[in-house]
C-alpha atoms as an extended CHARMM CRD file, in Angstrom:
* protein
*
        88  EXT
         1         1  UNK       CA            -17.9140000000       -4.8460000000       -2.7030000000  PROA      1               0.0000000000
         2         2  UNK       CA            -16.9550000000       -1.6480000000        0.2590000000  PROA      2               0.0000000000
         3         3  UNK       CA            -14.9270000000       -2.5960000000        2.6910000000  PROA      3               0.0000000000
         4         4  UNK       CA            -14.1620000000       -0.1000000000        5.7900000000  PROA      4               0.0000000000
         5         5  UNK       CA            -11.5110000000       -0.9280000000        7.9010000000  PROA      5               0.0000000000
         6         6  UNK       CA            -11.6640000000       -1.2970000000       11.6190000000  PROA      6               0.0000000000
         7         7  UNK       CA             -9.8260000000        0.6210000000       14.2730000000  PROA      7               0.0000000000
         8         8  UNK       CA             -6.1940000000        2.6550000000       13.0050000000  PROA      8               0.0000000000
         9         9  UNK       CA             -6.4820000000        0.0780000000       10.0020000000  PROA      9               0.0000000000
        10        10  UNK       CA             -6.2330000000        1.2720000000        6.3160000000  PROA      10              0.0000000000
        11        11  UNK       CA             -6.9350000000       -0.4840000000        2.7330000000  PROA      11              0.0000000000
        12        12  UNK       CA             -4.1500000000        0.1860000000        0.4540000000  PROA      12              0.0000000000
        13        13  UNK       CA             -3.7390000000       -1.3190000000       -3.3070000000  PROA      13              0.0000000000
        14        14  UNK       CA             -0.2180000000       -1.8580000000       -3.7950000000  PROA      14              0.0000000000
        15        15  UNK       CA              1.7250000000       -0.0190000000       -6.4120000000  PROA      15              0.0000000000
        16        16  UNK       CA              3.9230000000       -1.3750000000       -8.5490000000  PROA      16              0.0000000000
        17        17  UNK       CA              7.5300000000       -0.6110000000       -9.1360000000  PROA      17              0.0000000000
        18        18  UNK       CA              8.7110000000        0.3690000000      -12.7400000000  PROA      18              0.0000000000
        19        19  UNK       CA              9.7160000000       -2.6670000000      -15.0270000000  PROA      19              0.0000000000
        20        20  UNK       CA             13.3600000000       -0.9300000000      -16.3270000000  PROA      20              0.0000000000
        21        21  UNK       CA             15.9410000000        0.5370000000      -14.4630000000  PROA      21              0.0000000000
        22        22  UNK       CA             16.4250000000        4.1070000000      -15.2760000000  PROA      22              0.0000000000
        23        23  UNK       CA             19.3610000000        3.1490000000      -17.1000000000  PROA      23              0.0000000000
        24        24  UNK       CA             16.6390000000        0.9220000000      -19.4070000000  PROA      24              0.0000000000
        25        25  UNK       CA             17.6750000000       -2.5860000000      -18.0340000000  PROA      25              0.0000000000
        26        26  UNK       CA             14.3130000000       -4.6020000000      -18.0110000000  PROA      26              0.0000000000
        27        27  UNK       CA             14.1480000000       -6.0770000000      -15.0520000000  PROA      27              0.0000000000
        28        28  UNK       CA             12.7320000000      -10.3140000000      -14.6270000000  PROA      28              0.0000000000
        29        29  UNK       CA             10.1750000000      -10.8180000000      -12.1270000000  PROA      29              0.0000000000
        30        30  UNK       CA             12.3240000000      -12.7460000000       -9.9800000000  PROA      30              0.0000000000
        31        31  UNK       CA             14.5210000000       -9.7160000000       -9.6250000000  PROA      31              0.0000000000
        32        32  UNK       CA             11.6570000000       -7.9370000000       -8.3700000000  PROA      32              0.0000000000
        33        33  UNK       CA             11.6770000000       -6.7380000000       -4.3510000000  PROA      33              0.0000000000
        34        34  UNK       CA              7.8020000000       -6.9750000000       -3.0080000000  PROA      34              0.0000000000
        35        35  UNK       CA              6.4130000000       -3.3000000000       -3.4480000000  PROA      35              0.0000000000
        36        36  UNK       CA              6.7700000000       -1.1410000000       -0.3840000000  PROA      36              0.0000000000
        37        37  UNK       CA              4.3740000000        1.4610000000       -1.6030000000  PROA      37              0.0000000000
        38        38  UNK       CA              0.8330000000        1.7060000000       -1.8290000000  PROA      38              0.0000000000
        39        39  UNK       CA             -2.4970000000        4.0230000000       -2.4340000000  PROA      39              0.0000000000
        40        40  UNK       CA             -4.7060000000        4.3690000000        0.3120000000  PROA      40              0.0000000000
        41        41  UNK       CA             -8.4310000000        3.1530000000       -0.4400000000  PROA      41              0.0000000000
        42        42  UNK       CA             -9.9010000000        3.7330000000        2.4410000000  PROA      42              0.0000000000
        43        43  UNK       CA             -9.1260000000        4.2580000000        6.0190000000  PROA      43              0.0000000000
        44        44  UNK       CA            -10.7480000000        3.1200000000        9.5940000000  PROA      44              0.0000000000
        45        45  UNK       CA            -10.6660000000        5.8170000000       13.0340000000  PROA      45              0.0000000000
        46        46  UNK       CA             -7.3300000000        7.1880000000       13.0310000000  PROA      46              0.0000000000
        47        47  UNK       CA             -6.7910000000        9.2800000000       16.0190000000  PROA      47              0.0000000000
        48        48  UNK       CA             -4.7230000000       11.4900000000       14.3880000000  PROA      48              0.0000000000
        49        49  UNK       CA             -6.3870000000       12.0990000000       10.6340000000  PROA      49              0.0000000000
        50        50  UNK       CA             -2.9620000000       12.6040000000        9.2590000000  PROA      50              0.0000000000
        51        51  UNK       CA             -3.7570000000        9.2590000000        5.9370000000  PROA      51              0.0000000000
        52        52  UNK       CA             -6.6500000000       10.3580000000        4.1100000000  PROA      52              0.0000000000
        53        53  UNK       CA             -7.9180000000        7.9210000000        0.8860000000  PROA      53              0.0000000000
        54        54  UNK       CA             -5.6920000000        8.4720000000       -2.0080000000  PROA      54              0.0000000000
        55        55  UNK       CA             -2.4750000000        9.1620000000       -0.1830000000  PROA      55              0.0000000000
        56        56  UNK       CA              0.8650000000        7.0500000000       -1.4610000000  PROA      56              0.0000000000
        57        57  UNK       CA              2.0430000000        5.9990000000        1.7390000000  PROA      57              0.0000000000
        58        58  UNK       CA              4.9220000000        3.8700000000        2.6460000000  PROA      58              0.0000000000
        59        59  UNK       CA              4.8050000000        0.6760000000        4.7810000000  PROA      59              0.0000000000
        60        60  UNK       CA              7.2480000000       -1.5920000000        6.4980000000  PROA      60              0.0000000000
        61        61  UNK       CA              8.3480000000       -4.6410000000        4.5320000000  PROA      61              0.0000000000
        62        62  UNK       CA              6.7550000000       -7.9540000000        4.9580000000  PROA      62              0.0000000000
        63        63  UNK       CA              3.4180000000       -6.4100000000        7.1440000000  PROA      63              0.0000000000
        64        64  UNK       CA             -0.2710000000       -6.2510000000        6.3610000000  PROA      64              0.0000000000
        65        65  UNK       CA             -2.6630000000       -8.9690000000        5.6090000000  PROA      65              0.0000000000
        66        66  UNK       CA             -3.2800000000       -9.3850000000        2.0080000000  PROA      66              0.0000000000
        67        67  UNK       CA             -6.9730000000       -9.8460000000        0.7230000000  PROA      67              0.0000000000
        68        68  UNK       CA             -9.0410000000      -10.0280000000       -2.5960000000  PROA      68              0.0000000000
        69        69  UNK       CA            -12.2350000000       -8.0460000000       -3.3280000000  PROA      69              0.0000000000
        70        70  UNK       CA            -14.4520000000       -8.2820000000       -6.4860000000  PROA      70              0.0000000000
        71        71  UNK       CA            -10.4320000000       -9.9790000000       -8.3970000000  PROA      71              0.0000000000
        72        72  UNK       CA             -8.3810000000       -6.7280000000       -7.3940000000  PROA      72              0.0000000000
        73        73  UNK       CA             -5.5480000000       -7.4990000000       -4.2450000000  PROA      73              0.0000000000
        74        74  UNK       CA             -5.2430000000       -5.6340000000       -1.6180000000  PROA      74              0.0000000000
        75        75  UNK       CA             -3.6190000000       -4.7790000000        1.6000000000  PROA      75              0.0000000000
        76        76  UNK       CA             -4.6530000000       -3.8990000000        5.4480000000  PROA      76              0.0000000000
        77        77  UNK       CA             -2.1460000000       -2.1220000000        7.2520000000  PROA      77              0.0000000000
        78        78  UNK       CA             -1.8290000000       -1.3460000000       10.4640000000  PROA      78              0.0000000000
        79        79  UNK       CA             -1.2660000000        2.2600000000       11.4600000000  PROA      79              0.0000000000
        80        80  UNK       CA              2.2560000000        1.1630000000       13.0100000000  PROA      80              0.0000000000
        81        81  UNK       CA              3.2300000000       -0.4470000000        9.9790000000  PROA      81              0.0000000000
        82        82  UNK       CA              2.7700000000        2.8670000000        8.0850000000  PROA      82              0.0000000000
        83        83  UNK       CA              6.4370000000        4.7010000000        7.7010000000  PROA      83              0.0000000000
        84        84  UNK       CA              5.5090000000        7.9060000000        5.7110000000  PROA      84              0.0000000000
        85        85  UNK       CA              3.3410000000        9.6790000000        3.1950000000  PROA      85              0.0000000000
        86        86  UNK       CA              4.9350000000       10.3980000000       -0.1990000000  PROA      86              0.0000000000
        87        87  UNK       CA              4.5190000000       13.8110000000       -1.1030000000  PROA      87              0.0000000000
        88        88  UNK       CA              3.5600000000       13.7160000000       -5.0280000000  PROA      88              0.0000000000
């Protein structure tokens, strides 16, 4: 299944933060914070055409709705919700 978003609305798959410290402490899942980070799938009319797909962006903590396509999770964000790009 595609899915576009609507208006300044992109579809992001979260990405997952490493599982040691760099020190090499494994950390427990309950340690865990939620993910803050995620890859842009696709994107809806943003004005400004500054998040393309593929781009790790940033988003604020707690936003976007989260839905399932095809048994992969994702997220729709808001374009106020996005805080940055990360430069790779």
């Amino acid at each position: 299944m595609k899915l576009r978003p609507i208006g300044e609305r992109a579809l992001a798959k979260l990405v997952e933060p490493e599982e040691k410290t760099a020190s090499g402490i494994v950390l427990p899942e309950t340690a865990k914070d939620k993910p803050q980070t995620a890859r842009i799938i696709a994107v809806g009319d943003f004005e400004d055409g500054e998040v393309s797909e593929g781009d790790l962006v940033v988003f604020a903590r707690y936003s976007g709705t989260q839905i399932t396509l095809d048994g992969e999770d994702y997220l729709i964000l808001n374009a106020d919700d996005l805080l940055g790009i990360v430069e790779e």
